[in-house]
N, C-alpha and C positions, 0 to 999 in steps of 0.2 A: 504494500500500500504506500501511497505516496503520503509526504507529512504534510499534516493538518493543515498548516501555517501556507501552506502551496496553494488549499483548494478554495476559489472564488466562492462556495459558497459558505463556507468556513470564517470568511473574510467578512463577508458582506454582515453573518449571523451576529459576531462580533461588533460591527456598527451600529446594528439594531439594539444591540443593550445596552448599549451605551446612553442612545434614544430615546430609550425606556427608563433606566434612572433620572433621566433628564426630566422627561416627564412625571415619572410619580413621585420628584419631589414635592411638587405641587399637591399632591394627592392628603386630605386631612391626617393629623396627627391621628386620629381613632382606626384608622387604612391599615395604620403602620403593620400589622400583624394579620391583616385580614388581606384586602385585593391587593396594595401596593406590595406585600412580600407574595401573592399569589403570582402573579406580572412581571415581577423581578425573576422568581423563579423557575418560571417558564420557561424566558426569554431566555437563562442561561442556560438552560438544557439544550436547545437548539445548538448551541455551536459546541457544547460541552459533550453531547452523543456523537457529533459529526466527529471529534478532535479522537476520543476513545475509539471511534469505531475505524477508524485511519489506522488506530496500533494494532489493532487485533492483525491474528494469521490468515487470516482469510474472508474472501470476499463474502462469501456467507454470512460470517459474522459481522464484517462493514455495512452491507446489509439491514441484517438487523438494526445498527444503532441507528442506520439512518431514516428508520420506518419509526423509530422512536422518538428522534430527532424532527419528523413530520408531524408526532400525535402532537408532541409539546406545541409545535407552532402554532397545530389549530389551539391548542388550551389556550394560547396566548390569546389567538386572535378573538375567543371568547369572552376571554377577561378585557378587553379592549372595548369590545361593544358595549359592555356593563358599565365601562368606564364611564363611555358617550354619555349613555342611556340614565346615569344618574350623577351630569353633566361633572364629573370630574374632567371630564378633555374638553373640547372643543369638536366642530365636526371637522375644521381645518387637522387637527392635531390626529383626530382619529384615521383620516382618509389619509395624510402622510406617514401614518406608522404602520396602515394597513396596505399604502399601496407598498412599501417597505417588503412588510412582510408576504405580500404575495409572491413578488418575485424568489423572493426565497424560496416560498411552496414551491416555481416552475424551477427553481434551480435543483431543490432536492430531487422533484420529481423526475428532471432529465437524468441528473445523475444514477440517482435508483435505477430508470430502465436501460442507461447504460451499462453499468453493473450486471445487470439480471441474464443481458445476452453474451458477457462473460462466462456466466458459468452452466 
């Protein structure tokens, strides 16, 4: 497997949480342990299952973390709408962390089926 640190969407997922703390500072103090660490923690499984799943021996197994690395993102993009929906973001804020994260979803997605006709 090639290292983490190489793969574009590794790169990109890493931007994104960045984005993301950015934003739920903002987020009420009473957040702190509820959506703002739900959103934080998301966002960091995304690149944190891509980077694991890079070390593993085999595609299989990169695979997997990157099918993992997919659930989190929808989790994220869940807790993101909740955000809108009980105006902790804005619609501006929402629509640029989700168009964010979609390309992420067609990044993992392409990788994943490249992967798949590997093995």
């Amino acid at each position: 497997m090639s290292h983490f640190r190489k793969i574009l969407v590794w790169q990109k997922s890493i931007s994104l949480v960045t984005k993301i703390y950015k934003t739920t500072k903002t987020f009420p103090k009473e957040e702190t342990f509820g959506l703002t660490s739900q959103i934080r923690r998301s966002s960091i499984s995304i690149s944190s299952n891509i980077a694991e799943g890079s070390g593993r021996e085999s595609t299989k197994d990169f695979l997997r973390f990157l099918y993992i690395s997919l659930g989190s993102l929808f989790e994220m993009q869940t807790q993101l709408e909740i955000a809108k929906n009980i105006i902790y973001i804005n619609e501006e804020e929402f629509n640029n962390l989700y168009e964010d994260s979609r390309e992420i979803e067609r990044m993992l997605a392409s990788l994943i089926k490249k992967l798949k006709e590997t093995i």
